[in-house]
C-alpha positions in Angstrom: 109.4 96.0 108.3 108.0 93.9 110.7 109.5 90.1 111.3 108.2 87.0 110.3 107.6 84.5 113.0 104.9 82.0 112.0 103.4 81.0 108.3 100.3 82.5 109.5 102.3 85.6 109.8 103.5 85.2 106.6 100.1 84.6 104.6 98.9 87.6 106.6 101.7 89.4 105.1 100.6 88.1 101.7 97.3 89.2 101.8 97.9 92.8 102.8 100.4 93.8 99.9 97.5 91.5 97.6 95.2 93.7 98.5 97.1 97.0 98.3 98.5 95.7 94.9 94.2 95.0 94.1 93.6 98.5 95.5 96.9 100.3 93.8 96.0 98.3 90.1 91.7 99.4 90.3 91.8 103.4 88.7 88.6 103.2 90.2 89.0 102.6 93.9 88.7 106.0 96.0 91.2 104.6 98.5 93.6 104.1 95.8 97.8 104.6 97.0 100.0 106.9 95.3 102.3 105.7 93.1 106.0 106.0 92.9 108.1 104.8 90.2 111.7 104.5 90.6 113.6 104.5 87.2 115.4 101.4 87.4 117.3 100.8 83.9 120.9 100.6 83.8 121.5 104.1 83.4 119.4 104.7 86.6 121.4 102.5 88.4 124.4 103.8 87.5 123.2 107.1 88.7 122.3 106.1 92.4 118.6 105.0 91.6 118.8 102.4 94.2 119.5 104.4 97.4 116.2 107.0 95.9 114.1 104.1 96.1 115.6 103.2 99.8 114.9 106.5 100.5 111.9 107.2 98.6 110.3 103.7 100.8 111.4 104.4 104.2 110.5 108.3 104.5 107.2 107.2 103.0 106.7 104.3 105.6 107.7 106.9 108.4 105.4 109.6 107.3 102.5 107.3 107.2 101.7 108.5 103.6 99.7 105.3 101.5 102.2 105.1 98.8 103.3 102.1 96.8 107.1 102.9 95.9 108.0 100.4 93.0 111.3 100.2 90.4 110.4 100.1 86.8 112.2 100.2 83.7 113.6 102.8 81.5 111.4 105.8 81.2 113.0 107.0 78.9 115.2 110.0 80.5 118.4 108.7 80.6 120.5 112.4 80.4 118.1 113.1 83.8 118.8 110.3 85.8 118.0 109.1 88.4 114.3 109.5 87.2 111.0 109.0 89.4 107.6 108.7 88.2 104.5 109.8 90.4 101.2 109.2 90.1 98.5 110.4 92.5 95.2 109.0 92.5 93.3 110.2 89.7 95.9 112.7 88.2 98.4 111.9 85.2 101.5 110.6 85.8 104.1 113.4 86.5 108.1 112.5 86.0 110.8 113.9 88.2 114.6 114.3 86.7 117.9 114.1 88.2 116.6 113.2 91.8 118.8 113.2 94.7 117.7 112.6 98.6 117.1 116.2 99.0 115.0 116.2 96.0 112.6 113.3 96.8 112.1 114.7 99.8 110.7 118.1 98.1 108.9 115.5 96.3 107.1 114.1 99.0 106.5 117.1 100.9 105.3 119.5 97.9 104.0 117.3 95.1 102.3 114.4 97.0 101.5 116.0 100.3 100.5 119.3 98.5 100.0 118.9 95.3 102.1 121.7 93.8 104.8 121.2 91.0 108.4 121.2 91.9 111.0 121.4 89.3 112.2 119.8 87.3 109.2 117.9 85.7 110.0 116.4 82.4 108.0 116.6 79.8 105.8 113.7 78.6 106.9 112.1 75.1 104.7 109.4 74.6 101.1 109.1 73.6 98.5 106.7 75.4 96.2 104.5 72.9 93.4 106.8 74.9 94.6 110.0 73.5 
């Protein structure tokens, strides 16, 4: 992370994570990031969520892959904790259980660099409106 000197710095700063928040938030943008969701709940705290999201952040800054790594709320999958939810542009979202540094790593190097399935995936229990 790169330091702040000025408040031109800062509102540069600003803009950049607008516009990949803009980019991240349009289903129809071609440059769209991946997205990383980081079960964040009690539960998933309790579990070590918070050093997968360190993790999850910094090996995906120093890779250079265009992912937005984000916590969210309960997914839902609290005997598989911690949980992580990806989404790659243009495919359904795909949950990951009981992830542990070595296992967002084969996360990052299978599923989002390669786009193969890794165990364990959970399944989906919810419906959309859509569907």
């Amino acid at each position: 992370m790169q330091k702040i000197k000025s408040k031109s710095g800062l509102l540069a700063i600003r803009e950049e994570v607008q516009s990949r928040l803009n980019q991240w938030a349009d289903p129809d943008s071609p440059l769209q990031a991946v997205q990383i969701k980081v079960g964040m709940a009690t539960c998933g705290i309790a579990s070590g969520a918070g050093e997968i999201m360190k993790f999850l952040q910094e090996e995906t800054e120093h890779q250079a892959i265009d992912a937005v790594v984000s916590q969210t709320g309960c997914l839902g999958y609290c005997y598989a904790e911690p949980t992580v939810e990806v989404i790659l542009p243009g495919k359904k979202p795909v949950v990951f259980g009981y992830v542990n540094k070595l296992k967002a790593q084969e996360i990052i190097d299978e599923y989002i660099k390669k786009g193969e399935l890794i165990e364990p995936v959970l399944p989906v229990n919810f419906r959309t409106i859509d569907e």
